[in-house]
C-alpha positions as CSV (number, residue, x, y, z in Angstrom):
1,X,61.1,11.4,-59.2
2,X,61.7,8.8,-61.8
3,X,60.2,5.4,-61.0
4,X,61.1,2.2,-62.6
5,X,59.0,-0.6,-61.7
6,X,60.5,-4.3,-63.0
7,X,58.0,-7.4,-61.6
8,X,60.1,-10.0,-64.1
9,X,63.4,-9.9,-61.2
10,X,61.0,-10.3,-58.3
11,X,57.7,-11.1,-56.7
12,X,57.4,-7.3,-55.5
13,X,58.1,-4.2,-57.5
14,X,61.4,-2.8,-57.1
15,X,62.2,0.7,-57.6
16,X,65.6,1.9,-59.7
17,X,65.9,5.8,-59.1
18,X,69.0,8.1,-59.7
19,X,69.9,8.1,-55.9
20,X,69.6,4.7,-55.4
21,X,71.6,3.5,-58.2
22,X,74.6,6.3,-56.8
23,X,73.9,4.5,-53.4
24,X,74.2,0.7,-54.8
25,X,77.7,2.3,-56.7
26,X,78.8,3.7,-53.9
27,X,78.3,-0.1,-51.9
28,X,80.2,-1.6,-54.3
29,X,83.4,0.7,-54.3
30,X,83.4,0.3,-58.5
31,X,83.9,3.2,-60.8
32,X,81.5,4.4,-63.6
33,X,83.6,3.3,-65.9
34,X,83.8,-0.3,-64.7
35,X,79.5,-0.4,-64.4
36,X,79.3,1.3,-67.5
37,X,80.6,-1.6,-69.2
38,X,79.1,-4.3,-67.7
39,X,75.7,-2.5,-68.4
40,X,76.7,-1.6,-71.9
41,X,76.6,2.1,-71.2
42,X,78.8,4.8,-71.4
43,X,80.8,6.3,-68.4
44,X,79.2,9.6,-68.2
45,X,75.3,8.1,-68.8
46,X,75.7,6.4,-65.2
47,X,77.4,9.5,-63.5
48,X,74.8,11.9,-65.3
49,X,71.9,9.5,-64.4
50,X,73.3,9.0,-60.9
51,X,72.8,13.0,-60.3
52,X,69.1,13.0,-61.6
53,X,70.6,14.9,-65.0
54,X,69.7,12.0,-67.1
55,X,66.8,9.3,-67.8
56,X,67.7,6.0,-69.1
57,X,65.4,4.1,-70.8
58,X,63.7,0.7,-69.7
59,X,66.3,-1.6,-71.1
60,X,68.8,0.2,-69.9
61,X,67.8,0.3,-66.3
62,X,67.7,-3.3,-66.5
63,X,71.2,-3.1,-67.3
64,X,72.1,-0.7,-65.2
65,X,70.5,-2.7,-62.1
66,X,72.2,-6.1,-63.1
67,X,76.0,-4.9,-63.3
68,X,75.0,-3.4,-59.9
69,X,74.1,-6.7,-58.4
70,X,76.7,-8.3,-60.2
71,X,79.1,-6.4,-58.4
72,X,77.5,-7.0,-54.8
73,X,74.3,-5.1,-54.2
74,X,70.9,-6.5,-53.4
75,X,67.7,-4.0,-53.8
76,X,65.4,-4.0,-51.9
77,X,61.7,-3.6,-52.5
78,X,59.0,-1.6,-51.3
79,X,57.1,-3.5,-48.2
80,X,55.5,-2.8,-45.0
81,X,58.1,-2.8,-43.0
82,X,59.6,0.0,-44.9
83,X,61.2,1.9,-47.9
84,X,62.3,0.4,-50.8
85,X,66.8,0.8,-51.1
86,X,70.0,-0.8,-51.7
87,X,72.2,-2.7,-49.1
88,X,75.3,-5.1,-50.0
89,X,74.3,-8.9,-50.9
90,X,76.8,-10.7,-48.5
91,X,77.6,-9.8,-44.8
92,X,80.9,-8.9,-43.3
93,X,81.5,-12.4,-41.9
94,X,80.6,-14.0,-45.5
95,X,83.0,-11.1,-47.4
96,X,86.0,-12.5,-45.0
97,X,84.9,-16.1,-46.1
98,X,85.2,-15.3,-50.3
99,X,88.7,-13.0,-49.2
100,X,89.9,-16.5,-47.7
101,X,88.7,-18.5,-50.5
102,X,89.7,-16.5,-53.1
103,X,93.1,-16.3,-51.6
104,X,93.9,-20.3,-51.0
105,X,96.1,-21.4,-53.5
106,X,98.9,-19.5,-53.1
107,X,99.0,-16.7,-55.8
108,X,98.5,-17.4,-59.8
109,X,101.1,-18.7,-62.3
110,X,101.1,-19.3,-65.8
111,X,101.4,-23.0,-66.2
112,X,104.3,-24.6,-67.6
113,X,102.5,-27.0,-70.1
């Protein structure tokens, strides 16, 4: 299993492996395509190093990891309460909050100025 230690993001190591990063893409509902390019990588290097068919190097796991919190996920690190994973970064009842906020307003229009 390939092991990616990075003690710069938090106080405790956190752990970036194949299956979680499928598992933080999967929270988010976004494509390969879509993390690809917000971690500067091509479509096919996430889906290949998703299924364990690809190592990505260093930088690019630091990538990788912050297009997936970008998008919504927190990891989680290795403690003694338990494994190390992947979970979403806001709660159903906060989710419903940024819907609502995000739709006040009324919906977008180019201005007229």
């Amino acid at each position: 299993m390939e092991l990616w230690h990075d003690r710069t993001m938090t106080n405790s190591s956190t752990i970036l492996t194949h299956d979680l990063a499928r598992s933080a893409r999967a929270l988010t509902q976004v494509s390969a395509k879509v993390i690809g390019l917000a971690a500067g990588l091509e479509k096919q290097q996430v889906r290949d190093f998703e299924k364990g068919n690809r190592t990505l190097t260093a930088e690019q796991k630091v990538r990788l990891r912050r297009a997936l919190e970008e998008h919504g996920v927190d990891f989680i690190a290795d403690d003694d309460q338990g494994g190390y994973g992947v979970r979403r970064k806001f709660n159903t009842s906060k989710v419903r909050r940024l819907e609502t906020w995000e739709g006040e307003g009324g919906p977008a229009y180019e201005d007229d100025i």
